[in-house]
N, C-alpha and C positions, 0 to 999 in steps of 0.2 A: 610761208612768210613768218618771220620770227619777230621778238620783239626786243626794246631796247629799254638798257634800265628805267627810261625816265615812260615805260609804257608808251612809245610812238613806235610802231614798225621800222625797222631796220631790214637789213641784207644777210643772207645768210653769209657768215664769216668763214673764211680757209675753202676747203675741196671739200664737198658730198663725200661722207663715207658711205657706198654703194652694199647695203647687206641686204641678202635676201629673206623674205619672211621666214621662209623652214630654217631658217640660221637660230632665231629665238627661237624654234621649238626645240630643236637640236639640242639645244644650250640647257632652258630647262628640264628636259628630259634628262640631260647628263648629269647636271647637278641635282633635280629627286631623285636620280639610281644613287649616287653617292649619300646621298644624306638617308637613306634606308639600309645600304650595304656595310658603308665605312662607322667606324667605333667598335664600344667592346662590350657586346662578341662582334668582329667583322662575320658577316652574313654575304655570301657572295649572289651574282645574281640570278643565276640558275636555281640557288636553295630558294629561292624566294617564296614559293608559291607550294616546295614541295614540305617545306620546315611544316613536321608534326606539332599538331596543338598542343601538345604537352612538353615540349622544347622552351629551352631559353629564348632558342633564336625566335620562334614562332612569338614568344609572348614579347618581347625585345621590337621585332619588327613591328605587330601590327596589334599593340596594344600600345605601346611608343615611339615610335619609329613614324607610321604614316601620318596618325595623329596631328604630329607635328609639322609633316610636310604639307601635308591639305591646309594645315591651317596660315604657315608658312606661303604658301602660293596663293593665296586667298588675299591673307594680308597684304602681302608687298605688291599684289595689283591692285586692291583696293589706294593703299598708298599711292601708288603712282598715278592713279586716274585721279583723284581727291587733288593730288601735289598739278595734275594743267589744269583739271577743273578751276581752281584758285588763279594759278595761271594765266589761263587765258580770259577769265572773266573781270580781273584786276589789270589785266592789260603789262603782266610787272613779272618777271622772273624768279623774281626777288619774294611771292607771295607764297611760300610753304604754308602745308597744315598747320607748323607749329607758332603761325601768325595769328589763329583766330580764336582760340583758347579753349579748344578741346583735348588735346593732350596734356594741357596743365592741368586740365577741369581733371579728368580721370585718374592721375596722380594725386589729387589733392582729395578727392574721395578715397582712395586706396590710401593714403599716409593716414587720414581721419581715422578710418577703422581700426588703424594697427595700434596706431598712438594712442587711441583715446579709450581703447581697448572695446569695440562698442559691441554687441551680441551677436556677430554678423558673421553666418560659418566661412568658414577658411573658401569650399565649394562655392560659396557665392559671392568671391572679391575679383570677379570678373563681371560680375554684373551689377556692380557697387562704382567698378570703375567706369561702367561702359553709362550708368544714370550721370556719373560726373561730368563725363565727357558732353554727356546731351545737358546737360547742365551752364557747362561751359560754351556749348556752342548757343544757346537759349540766349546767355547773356551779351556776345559778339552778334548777332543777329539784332536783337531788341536794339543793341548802342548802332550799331550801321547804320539802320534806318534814318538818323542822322546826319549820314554820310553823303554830301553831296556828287560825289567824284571819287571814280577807282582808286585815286592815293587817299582821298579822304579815309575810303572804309579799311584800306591796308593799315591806317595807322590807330585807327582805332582798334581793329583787332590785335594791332601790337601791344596796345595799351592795357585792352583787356586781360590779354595773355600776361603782360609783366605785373599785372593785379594778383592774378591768381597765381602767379609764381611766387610772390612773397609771400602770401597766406600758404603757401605749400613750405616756405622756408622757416617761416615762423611757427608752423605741427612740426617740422621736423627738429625745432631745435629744443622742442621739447621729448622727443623719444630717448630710449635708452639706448645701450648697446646694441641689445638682442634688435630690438624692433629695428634700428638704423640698419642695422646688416641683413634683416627682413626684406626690408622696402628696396634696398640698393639696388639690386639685379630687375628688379620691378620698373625702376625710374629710370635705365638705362634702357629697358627693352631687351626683351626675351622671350623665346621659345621654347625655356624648359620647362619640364612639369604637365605639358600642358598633355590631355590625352582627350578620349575620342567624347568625356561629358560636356571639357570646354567647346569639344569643334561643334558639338551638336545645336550647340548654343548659339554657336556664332557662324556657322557657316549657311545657314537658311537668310541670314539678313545683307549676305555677301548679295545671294541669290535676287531677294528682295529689291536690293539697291540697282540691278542692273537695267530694269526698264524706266528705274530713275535716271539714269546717266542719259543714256538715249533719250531722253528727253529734253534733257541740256545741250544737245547738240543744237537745235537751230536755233536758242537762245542765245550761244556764244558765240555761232557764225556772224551774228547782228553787233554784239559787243565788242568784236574785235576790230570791227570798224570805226570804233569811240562812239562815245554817251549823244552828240550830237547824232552824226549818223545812223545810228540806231535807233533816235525817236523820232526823223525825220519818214524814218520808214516805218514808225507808226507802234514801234516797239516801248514798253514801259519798263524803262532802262532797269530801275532802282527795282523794280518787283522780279527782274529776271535775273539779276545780280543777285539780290537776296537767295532766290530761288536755289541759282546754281551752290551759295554759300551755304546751304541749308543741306544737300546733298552729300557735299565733300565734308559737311560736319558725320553727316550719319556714317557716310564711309570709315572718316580715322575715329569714331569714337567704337564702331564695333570691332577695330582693331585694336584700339586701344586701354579698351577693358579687359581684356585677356594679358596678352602681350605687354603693357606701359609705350610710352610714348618712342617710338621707333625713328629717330631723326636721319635728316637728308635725304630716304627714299624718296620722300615727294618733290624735293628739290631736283635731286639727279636722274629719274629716270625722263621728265616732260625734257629737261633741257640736251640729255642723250636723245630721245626720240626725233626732238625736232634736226640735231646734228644728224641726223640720220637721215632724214626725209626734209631736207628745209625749205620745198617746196611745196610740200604737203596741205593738207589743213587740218581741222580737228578731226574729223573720221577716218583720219590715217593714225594721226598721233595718239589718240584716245588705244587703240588698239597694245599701239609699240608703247607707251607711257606703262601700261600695264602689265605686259610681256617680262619688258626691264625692271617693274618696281619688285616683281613677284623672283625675276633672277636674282636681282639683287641680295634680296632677304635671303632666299635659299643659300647664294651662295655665304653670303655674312653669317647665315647659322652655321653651317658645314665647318668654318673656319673656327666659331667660337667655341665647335664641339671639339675640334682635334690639334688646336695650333699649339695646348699649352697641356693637351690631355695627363691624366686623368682631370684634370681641374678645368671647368667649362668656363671661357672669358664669357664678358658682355655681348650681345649681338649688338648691341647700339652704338659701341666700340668701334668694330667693325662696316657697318655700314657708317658712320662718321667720317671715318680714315677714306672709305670709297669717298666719300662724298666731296671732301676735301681736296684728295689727289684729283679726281676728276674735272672737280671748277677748276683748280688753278693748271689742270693741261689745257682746259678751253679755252681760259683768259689769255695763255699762251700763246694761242693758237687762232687767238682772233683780230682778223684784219684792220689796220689804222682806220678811222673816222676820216 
C-alpha cells in the first residue's frame, strides 16, 4: 500500500513493474565491477585480484578504487533506508533526509572549518561534518516534540532545515575564492578523495545502525496506519515517530560527514521500491529502498567519474538529474484520482 501526498493511503498507480530480487543484485554487481575497472588506468576484471602490489593498477584499484565503492554501497543504502524510514513514519512521500536538517547541519560544520579557518586537520573534516549533522538532527528532534501530527513535524523540520541553510549561506558569503571552490564538490556530494581511513571511520556505524532499522520495523507497521490507530493499539505515537526520526538522522549524518549532502537518493529509491512492489509493506521495501539507494549512488559516481573525464562532475549532479527524470516519469505515469 502506498501513500498519497496529503499522507492518506492511496492505490498503487499504472501496472506493477514485475523485477525479480537477483535483478538488484545483478545490477549492483555490474556497476561495482565498473566503478573498480572503468577510468585511468582502465583495470580489466580478470587483473583484478592478479595486479602486483607494486603496480599503478594494484594501488589505483584498492587503495582508491574499492574504498570508494564500499563506501559508495554503504552510503546510498543507508540513504535509501533513512529516505522510507522518514517516509513511511511521516505518512508523506514528500518527507526526504534533506527535510530534517542534517545534511545542512554537516555542511554548515564543514563550511565553518574552511571559512573560519578553524585548527581542525583536513583527515578529520569528515568527522566535523558527521558532529554537524548530529547536530542538526539534535535540533529537528528537540523542535518535533512539538509536533502534534506527521505534517506538523514535516514542517518543522523543513523549517529547521531552511534555518540552517541560511547560516550555511551567510559562512559562505564570507569565504574566498580558494575556500568556495574547496567546499563546492563537498556541498554537492561526492565520492572523491575518499580512501580506506574515511571507510574505516564510517562503515562500522553503517554496521551499527542496522539493528537499529530493524527495530523500526514494527513501530512503522503501527504508524502507517495514522496517529489515531496507532494509539488506539496502545502505541506511543510521538515517542516512535521521534524514534524512527532519530535513526534515519544517524543514517544520513554518517553519510553525510564523509560524502556532503547527497540529494534525491532518499527521495527516489522508497518511491522506485514501492513502484516496484506496491503491494508490499515495509520488510519488503526496507530491503529494495536500499538495493536502489546504494545502485543509485554507484551508478551517479561511475557517471561523474567518466562523462566529462579527465575532469570528475558532481555526483549530486547526477543523482539530481536521476531524481528528477524519475518523479516526473512517475507523475506521468500515474493514474486519475
Amino acid at each position: 500500500m502506498s501513500t498519497a501526498l496529503d499522507g492518506r493511503p492511496a492505490k498503487a498507480a499504472g501496472r506493477p513493474v514485475a523485477v525479480a530480487p537477483w535483478a538488484a543484485g545483478l545490477g549492483l554487481a555490474v556497476v561495482a565491477l565498473a566503478g573498480l575497472c572503468l577510468g585511468t588506468p582502465f583495470v580489466a576484471p580478470q587483473d583484478l585480484l592478479s595486479a602486483s602490489p607494486d603496480s599503478i593498477a594494484y594501488v589505483v584499484v584498492w587503495e582508491l578504487r574499492v574504498p570508494r565503492v564500499l563506501i559508495g554501497l554503504a552510503g546510498g543504502a543507508a540513504i535509501g533506508t533513512a529516505g522510507l524510514l522518514l517516509q513511511e513514519s511521516l505518512r508523506n512521500p514528500l518527507a526526504v533526509p534533506e527535510m530534517i536538517g542534517v545534511s545542512t547541519g554537516a555542511a554548515l560544520a564543514v563550511s565553518v572549518c574552511v571559512v573560519w579557518a578553524l585548527p581542525v586537520p583536513l583527515s578529520l573534516y569528515p568527522l566535523a561534518g558527521l558532529l554537524g549533522a548530529a547536530c542538526g538532527g539534535l535540533v529537528t528532534l528537540a523542535a518535533a516534540r512539538t509536533g502534534r501530527t506527521a505534517g506538523g513535524v514535516l514542517l518543522i523540520g523543513a523549517a529547521v532545515s531552511t534555518g540552517i541553510q541560511a547560516l550555511l549561506l551567510a559562512v559562505m558569503a564570507t569565504a574566498d575564492r580558494l575556500q568556495y571552490d574547496m567546499l563546492f564538490r563537498y556541498l554537492v556530494g561526492s565520492l572523491s578523495g575518499l580512501m580506506w581511513e574515511q571507510a574505516s571511520r564510517t562503515l562500522p556505524w553503517f554496521a551499527a545502525a542496522i539493528p537499529l532499522v530493524v527495530l523500526c520495523v514494527p513501530a512503522l507497521g503501527l504508524l502507517r496506519l495514522g496517529d489515531d490507530a496507532a494509539a488506539s493499539l496502545g502505541s506511543r505515537v510521538n515517542r516512535a515517530r521521534l524514534g524512527v526520526l532519530a535513526v534515519s538522522a544517524l543514517l544520513i549524518g554518517v553519510v553525510t560527514g564523509p560524502c556532503g549532502p547527497i540529494a534525491w537518493v532518499g527521495f527516489l529509491a522508497p518511491v522506485v521500491a514501492r513502484r516496484l512492489r506496491p503491494h508490499a509493506g515495509i520488510r519488503v521495501w526496507l530491503p529494495w529502498s536500499a538495493a536502489l539507494g546504494a545502485l543509485v549512488t554507484l551508478t551517479a559516481d561511475v557517471a561523474a567519474r567518466l562523462a566529462f573525464a579527465p575532469v570528475e562532475t558532481p555526483l549530486g549532479a547526477w543523482t539530481a538529474l536521476a531524481g528528477v527524470l524519475t518523479g516526473a516519469l512517475l507523475l506521468r505515469r500515474r493514474a486519475p484520482a
